[in-house]
C-alpha distance (Angstrom), angle and dihedral (degrees) to the residues before:
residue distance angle dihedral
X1 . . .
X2 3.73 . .
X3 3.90 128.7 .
X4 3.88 114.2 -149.4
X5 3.41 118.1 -147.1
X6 3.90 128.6 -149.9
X7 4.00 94.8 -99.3
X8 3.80 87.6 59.8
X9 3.96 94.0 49.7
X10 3.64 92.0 41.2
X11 4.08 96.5 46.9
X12 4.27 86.1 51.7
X13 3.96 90.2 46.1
X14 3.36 95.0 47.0
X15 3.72 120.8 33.9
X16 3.85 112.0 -123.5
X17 3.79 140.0 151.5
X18 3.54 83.5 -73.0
X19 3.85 104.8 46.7
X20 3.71 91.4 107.9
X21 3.79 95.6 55.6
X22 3.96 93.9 44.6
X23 3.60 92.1 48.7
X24 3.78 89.6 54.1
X25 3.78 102.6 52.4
X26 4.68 85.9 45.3
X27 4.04 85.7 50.9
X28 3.98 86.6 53.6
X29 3.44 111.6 113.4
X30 3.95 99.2 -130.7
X31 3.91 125.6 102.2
X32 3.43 111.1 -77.7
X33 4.14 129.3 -154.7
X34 3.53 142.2 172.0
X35 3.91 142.1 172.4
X36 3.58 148.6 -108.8
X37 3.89 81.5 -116.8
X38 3.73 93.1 58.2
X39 3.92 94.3 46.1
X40 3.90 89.7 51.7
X41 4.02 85.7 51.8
X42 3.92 92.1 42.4
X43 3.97 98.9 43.7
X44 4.25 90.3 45.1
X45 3.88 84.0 51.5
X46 3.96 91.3 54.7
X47 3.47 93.6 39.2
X48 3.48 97.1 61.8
X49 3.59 92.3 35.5
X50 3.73 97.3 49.9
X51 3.99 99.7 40.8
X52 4.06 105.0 24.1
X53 4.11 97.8 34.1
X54 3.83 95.8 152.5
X55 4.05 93.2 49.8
X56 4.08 118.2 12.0
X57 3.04 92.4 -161.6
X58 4.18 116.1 154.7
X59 3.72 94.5 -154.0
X60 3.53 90.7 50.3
X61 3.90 91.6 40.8
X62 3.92 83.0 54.2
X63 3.81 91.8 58.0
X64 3.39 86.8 48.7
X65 4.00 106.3 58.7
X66 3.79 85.0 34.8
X67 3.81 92.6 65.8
X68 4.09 106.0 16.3
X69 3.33 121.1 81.7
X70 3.83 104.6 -171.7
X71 4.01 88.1 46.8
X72 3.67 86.5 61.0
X73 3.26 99.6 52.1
X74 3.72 85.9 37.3
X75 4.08 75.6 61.3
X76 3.65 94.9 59.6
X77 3.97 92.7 48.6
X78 4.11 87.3 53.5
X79 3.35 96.3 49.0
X80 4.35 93.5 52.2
X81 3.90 79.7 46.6
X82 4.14 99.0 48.7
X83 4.01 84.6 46.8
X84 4.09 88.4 39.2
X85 3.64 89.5 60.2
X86 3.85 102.5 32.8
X87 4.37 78.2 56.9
X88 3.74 95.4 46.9
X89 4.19 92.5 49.5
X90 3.94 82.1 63.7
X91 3.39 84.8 -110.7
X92 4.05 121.7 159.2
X93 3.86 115.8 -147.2
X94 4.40 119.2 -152.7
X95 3.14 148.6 175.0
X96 4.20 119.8 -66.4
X97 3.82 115.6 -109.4
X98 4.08 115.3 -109.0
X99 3.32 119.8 -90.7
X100 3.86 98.7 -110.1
X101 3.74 87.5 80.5
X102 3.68 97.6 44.8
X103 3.78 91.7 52.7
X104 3.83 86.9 54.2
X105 4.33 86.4 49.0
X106 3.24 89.9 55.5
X107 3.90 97.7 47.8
X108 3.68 101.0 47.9
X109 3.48 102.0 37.7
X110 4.14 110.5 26.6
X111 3.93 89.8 -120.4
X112 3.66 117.6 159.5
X113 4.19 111.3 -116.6
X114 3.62 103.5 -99.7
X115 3.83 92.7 39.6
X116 4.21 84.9 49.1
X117 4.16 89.1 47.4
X118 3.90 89.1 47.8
X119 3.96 92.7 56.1
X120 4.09 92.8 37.5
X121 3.65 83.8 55.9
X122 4.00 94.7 45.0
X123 3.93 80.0 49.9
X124 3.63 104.9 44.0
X125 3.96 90.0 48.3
X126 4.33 99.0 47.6
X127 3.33 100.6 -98.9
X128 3.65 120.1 159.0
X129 3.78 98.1 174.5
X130 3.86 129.4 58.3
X131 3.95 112.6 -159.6
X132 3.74 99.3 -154.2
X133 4.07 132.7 139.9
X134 4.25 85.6 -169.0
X135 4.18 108.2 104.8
X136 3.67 86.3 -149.7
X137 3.72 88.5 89.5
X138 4.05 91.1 51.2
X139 4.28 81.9 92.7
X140 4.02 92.5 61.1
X141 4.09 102.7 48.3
X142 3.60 89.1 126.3
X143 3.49 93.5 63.9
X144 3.65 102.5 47.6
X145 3.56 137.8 6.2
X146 3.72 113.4 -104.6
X147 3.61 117.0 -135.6
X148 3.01 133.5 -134.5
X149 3.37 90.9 22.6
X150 3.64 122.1 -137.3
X151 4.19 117.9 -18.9
């Protein structure tokens, strides 16, 4: 079974230099999972893309669905799209692992917290491949396979 990572989802939603290769590793065959933590990642990424293009900024996106209407409910539509396309990848969403084995992530191998939930998730749930286009993970190849590989 495979864990997907937001880089992957992002780099299919959005074309990039790197479409090509996330597309391959989602039209893979193997089980495929992700986590709440990886939707929260995804859906602030096309949030800020979608309704502040020219800056991305999340304070400014704050002010933004604090005083605009329309770009909340513009908020509501992005979300039913994020999970939309995170469905149609064949992609299977669970539960985050507890923070006991983040904290221990972050100890041994310097990862930030949402990169150290992501693995302890991939971990808790059997996964012995992380689909991921993020270097951060480099540090933890003998935990998990990394898929694709390298770029």
């Amino acid at each position: 079974m495979m864990f997907v990572d937001s880089s992957v989802i992002l780099n299919v939603m959005f074309e990039t230099q790197l479409t090509e290769l996330a597309r391959k590793v989602i039209e893979s065959n193997e089980p495929k999972i992700t986590s709440d933590t990886v939707i929260d990642e995804v859906y602030l990424v096309v949030l800020k893309k979608v309704l502040l293009p020219e800056s991305r900024s999340t304070r400014g996106l704050k002010r933004l669905l604090k005083k605009d209407v329309k770009a909340r409910e513009k908020a509501g539509e992005l979300l039913a799209l994020v999970l939309g396309s995170i469905h149609a990848m064949g992609i299977v969403v669970v539960g985050d692992a507890k923070w006991d084995a983040v904290g221990e992530l972050v100890s041994e191998y310097g990862l930030l917290p949402h990169d150290a939930r992501i693995l302890a998730t991939a971990i808790e749930y059997g996964c012995e491949r992380l689909a991921t286009l993020d270097e951060d993970f480099k540090v933890v190849e003998d935990l998990v396979e990394l898929v694709p590989g390298k770029p």
